[in-house]
C-alpha positions as CSV (number, residue, x, y, z in Angstrom):
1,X,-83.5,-0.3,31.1
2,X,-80.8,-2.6,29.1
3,X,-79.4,0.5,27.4
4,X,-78.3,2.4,31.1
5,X,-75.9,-1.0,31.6
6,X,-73.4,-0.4,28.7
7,X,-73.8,3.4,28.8
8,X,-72.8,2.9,32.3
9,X,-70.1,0.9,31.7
10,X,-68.6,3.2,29.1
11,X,-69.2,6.0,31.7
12,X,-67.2,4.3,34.4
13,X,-64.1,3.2,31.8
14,X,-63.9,6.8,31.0
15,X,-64.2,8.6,34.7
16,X,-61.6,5.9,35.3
17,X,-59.1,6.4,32.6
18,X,-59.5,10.1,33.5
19,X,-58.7,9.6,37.3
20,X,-55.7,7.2,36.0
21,X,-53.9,9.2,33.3
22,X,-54.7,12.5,35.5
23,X,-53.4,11.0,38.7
24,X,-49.7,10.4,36.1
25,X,-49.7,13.7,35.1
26,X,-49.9,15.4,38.2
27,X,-47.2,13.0,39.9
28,X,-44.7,13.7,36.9
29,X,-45.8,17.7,37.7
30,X,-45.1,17.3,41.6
31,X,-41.6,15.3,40.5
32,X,-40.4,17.9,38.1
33,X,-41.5,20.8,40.2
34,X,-39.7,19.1,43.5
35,X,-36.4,19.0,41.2
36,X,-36.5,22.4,39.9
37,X,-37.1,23.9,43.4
38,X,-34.6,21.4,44.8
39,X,-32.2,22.8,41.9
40,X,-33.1,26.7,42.4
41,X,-32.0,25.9,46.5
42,X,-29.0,25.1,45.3
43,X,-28.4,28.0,42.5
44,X,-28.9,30.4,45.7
45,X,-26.7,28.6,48.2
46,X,-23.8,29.1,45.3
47,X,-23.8,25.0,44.7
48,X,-21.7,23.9,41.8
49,X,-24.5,22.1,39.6
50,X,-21.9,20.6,37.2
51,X,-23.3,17.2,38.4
52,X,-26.5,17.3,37.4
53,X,-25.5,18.3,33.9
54,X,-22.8,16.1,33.0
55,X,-22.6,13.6,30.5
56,X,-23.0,9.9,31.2
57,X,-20.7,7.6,29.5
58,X,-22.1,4.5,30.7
59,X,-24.7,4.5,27.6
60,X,-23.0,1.7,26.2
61,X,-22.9,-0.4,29.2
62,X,-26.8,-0.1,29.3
63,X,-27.3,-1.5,25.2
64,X,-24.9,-4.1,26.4
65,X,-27.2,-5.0,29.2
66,X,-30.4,-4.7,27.0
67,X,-28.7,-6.9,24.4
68,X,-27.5,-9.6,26.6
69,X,-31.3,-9.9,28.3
70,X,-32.9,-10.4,24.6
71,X,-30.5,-12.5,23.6
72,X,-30.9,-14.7,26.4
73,X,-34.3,-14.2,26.5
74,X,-34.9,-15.4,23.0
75,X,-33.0,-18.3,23.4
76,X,-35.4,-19.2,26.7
77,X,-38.4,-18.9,24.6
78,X,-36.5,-21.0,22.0
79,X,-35.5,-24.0,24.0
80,X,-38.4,-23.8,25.9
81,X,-40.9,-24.7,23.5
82,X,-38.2,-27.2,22.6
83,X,-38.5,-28.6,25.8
84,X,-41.9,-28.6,25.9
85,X,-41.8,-31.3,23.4
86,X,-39.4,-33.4,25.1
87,X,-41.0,-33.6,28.5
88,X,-44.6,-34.2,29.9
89,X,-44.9,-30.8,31.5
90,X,-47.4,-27.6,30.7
91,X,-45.7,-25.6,27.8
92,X,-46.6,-22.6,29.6
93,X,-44.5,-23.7,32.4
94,X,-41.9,-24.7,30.8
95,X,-41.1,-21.8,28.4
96,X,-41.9,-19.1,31.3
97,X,-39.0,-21.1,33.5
98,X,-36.7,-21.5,30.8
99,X,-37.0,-18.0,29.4
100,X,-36.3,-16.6,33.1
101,X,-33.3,-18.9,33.3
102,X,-31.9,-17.9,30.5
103,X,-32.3,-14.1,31.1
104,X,-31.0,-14.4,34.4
105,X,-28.2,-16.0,33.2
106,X,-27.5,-13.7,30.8
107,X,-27.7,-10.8,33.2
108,X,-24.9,-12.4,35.6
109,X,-22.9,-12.7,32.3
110,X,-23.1,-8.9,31.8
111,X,-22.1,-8.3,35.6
112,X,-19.5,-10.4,35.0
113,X,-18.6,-9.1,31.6
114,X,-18.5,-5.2,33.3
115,X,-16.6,-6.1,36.1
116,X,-14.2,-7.0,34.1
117,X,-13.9,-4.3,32.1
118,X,-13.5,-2.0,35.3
119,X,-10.9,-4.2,36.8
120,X,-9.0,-3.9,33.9
């Protein structure tokens, strides 16, 4: 009878990684077949789809924005455990605030850095 438990348990984590990963698949089917069709509607009605297929040129913007948030995010785990030294508090408390403090901060520095740069 003890060897139906874990064979059991290995069942389930299987039927359920099979439910999971099959349930992703057929979303990211419907998604892409909902855009093709959407796309074909458009081919017939004579629709310009120039849009759809134009380059983006705000990649940089976007390695900016990643670059800013691990920088300040670094720098949160830094000082926090820093902190954490200095002041009587959990260390888990202190480096998660001080990690999303800093990568807040550094994500208002990017809005304000792009602003900028469109303003200009």
């Amino acid at each position: 009878m003890e060897t139906i438990i874990p064979i059991s348990g290995m069942l389930l984590a299987i039927v359920l990684n099979v439910i999971v990963f099959g349930t992703i698949i057929l979303v990211v089917r419907y998604i892409v077949q909902a855009r093709n069709k959407e796309r074909m509607a458009l081919i017939e009605k004579g629709v310009d789809l120039s849009a759809f297929y134009a380059k983006k040129n705000g990649g940089g913007n976007t390695v900016l924005k990643f670059a800013l948030l691990f920088i300040g995010v670094g720098l949160g785990l830094f000082l926090g455990f820093v902190l954490a030294d200095l002041v009587s508090l959990p260390t888990a408390a202190v480096v998660i605030s001080v990690t999303l403090l800093f990568g807040g901060i550094s994500l208002v520095l990017y809005h304000w850095i792009s602003n900028r740069k469109e303003t200009n």
